[in-house]
C-alpha positions in Angstrom: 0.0 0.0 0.0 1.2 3.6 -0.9 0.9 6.3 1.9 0.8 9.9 0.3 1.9 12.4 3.1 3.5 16.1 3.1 7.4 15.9 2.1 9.6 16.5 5.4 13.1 17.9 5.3 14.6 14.6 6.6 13.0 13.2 3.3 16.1 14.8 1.7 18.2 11.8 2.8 16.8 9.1 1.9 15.6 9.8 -1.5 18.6 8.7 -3.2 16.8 5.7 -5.0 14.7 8.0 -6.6 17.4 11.3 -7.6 20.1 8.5 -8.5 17.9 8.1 -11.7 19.8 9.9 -14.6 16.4 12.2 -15.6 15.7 13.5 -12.3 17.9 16.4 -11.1 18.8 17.1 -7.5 18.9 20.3 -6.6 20.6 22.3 -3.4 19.3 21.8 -0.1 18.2 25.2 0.0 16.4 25.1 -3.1 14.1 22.3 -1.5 13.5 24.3 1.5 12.4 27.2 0.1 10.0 25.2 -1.4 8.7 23.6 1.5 8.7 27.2 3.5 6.7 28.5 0.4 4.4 25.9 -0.9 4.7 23.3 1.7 0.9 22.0 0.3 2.5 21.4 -3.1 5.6 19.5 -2.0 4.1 15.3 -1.4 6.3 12.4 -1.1 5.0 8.5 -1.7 6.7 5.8 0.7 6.0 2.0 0.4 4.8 0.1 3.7 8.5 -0.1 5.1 9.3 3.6 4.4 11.4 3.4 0.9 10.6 6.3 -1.1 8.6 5.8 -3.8 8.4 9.0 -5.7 7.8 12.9 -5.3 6.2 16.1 -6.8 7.0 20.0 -5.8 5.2 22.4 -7.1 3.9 26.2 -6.7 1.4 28.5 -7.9 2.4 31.9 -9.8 1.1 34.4 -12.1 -1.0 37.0 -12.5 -4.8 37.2 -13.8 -5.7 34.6 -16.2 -2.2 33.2 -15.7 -2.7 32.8 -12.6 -1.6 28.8 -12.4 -0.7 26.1 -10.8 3.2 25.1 -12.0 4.8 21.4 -11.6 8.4 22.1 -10.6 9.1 18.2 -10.6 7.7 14.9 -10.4 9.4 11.4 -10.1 9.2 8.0 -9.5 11.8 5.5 -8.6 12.3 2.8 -11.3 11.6 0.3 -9.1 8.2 1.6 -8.8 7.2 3.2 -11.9 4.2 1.8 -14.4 2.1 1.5 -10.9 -0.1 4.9 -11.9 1.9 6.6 -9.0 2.9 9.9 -11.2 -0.7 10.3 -11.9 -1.6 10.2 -8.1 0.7 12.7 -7.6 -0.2 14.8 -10.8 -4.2 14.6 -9.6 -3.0 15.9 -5.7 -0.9 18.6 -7.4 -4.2 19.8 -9.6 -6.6 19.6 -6.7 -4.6 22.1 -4.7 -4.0 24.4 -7.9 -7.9 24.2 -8.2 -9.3 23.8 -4.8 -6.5 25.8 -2.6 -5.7 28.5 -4.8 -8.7 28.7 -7.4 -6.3 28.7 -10.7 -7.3 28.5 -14.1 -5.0 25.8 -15.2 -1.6 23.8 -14.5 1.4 23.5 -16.8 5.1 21.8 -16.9 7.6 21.9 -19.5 9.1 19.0 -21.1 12.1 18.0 -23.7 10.3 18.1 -26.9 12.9 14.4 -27.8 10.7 12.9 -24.5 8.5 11.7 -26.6 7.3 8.9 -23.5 6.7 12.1 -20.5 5.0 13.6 -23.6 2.3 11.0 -24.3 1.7 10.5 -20.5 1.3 14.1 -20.0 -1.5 13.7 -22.6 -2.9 10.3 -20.9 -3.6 13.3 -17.8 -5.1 15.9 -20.3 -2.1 18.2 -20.8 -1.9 19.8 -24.4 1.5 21.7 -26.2 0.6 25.1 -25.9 4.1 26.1 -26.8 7.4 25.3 -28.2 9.8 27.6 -26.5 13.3 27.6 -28.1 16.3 27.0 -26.8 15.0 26.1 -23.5 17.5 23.6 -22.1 20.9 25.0 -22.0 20.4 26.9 -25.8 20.7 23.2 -26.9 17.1 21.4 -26.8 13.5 23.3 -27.3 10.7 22.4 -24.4 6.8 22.5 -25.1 5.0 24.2 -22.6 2.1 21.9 -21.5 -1.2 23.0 -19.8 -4.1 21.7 -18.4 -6.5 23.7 -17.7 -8.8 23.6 -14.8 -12.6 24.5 -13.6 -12.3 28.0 -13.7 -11.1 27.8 -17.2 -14.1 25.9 -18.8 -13.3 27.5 -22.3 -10.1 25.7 -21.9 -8.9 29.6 -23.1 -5.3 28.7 -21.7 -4.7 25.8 -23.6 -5.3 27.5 -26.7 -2.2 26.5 -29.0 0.1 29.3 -30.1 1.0 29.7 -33.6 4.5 30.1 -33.5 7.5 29.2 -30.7 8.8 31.7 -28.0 11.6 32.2 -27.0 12.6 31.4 -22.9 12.9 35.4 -22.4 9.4 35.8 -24.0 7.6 33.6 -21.3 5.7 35.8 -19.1 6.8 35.3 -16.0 10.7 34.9 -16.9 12.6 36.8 -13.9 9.2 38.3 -12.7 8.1 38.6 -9.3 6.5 35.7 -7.7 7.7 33.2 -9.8 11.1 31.1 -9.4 12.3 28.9 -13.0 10.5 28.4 -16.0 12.6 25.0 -16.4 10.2 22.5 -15.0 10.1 18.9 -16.4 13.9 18.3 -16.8 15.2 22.1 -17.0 18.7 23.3 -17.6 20.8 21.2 -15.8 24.1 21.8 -17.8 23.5 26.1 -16.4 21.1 25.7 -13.7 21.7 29.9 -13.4 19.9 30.5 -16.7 16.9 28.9 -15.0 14.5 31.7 -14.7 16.3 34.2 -12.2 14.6 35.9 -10.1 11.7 33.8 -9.8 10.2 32.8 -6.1 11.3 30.0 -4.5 15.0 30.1 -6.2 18.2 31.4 -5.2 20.9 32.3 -7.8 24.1 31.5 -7.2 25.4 35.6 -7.3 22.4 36.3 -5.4 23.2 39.5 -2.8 21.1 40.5 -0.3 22.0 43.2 1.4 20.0 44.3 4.9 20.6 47.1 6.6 19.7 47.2 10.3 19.5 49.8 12.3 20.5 49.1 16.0 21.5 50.8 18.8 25.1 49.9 19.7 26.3 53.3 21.5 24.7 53.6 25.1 22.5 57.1 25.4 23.2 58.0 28.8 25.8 60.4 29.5 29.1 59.6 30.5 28.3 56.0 29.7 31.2 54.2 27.8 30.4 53.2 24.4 30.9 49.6 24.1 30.9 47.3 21.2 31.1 43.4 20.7 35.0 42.5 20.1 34.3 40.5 16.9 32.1 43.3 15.7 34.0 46.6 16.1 33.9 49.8 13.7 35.8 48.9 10.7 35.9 45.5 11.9 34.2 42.1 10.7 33.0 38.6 11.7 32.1 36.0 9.6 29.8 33.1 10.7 28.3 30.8 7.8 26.3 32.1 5.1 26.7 35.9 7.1 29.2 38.7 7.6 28.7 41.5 9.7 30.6 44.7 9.2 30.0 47.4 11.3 30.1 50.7 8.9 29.5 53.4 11.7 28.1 54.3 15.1 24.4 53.2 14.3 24.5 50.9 11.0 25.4 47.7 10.5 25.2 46.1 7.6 24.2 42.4 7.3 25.4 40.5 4.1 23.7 37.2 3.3 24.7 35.3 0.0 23.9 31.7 -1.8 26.2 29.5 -1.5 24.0 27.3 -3.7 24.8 26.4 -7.3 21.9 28.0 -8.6 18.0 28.3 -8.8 17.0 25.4 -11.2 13.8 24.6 -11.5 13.5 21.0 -13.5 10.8 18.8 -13.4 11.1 15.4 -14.2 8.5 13.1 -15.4 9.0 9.6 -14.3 10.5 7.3 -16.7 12.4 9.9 -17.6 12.1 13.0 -18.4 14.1 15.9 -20.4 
């Protein structure tokens, strides 16, 4: 029997039978965390009746309007249990939160357009090429964007075929706001960075952010002696982790935080294989 629960961080260790498969990419820790932080709904694992991993999907919702969607970062099954209708378990769970949770008008993946077997099974679940984006994997393969829509789409409006391919800068949501990769089934794994930067849920390898705090080192009272932490003094630094501290003047400090990461990919992989 197959239990379907919410993914758990310690899932990240023993999913090795599944991301050992050369189709599915495996990402930096962080990039699965963010996921579960953000979308923790969207991220399910499958484990067999003495715990092995069976397969996983993550996913998100983004967009804005009638793009407002629900988007399948990846899906995968082990080998060992594929051709068991498992991918479409997952696929239906992933739709009924896009439809149910967050009321969007459809669902959609990208896929290798040589994967001709994630294709036909994408079909088997309703999904339809609306795209051919060029270029898509590493400047080397083109991807169809697939999409299925859902109930509040009932003229099926999104699925509605374009006439000619796009290119990945022409997608709408490439680097916007609120979005994370527009590489989902089986992305860009030879340049994970020229997944869609910038996107939610992802964090680029030369990503900076830079926060500045504003906190009250100098005692106010008069004739009080100004004290400051040894490893933080003015001019000084300390570095612990992923942060370094420098204290700029009196009253600011300035708090760096960088990715250590190798990038924001965002890949989906069908199982069986998957661009």
């Amino acid at each position: 029997m197959t239990t379907t629960r919410a993914f758990r961080c310690e899932d990240l260790f023993k999913f090795n039978n599944v991301n050992l498969d050369p189709l599915t990419e495996t990402y930096n820790c962080s990039f699965y965390y963010q996921y579960l932080a953000t979308w923790p709904e969207y991220f399910l694992i499958q484990e067999s009746p003495s715990g092995r991993t069976m397969g996983y999907i993550m996913g998100k919702s983004e967009g804005k309007g009638e793009l407002w969607h629900g988007h399948v970062t990846a899906v995968t099954v082990a080998p060992e249990f594929r051709r068991l209708g498992l991918a479409r378990q997952l696929m239906d769970q992933l739709e009924d939160t896009s439809m149910n949770l967050y009321n969007a008008y459809f669902v959609d993946l990208f896929v290798r357009i040589s994967n001709a077997l994630a294709i036909s099974m994408y079909r088997q679940f309703g999904y339809e090429v609306y795209r051919q984006v060029l270029g898509y994997y590493s400047s080397e393969e083109d991807a169809y964007d697939m999409r299925k829509s859902l109930p509040r789409d009932p003229e099926r409006r999104a699925m509605t075929p374009l006439k000619h391919p796009v290119r990945p800068e022409d997608l709408e949501w490439y680097g916007g706001q609120g979005s994370r990769e527009i590489h989902a089934t089986g992305g860009n794994p030879a340049n994970p960075d020229n997944t869609q930067q910038g996107r939610l849920g992802g964090v680029p390898r030369w990503c900076l952010v830079v926060l500045v705090l504003v906190v009250a080192l100098e005692p106010r009272s008069v004739g009080a002696a100004a004290t400051r932490p040894a490893s933080v003094g003015r001019g000084a630094a300390s570095q612990n982790g992923n942060f370094i501290r420098v204290q700029c003047s009196g009253d600011i400090e300035t708090v760096l935080l960088w990715s250590t990461g190798t990038g924001a990919p965002g890949n989906t992989k069908p199982p069986g294989g998957g661009g």
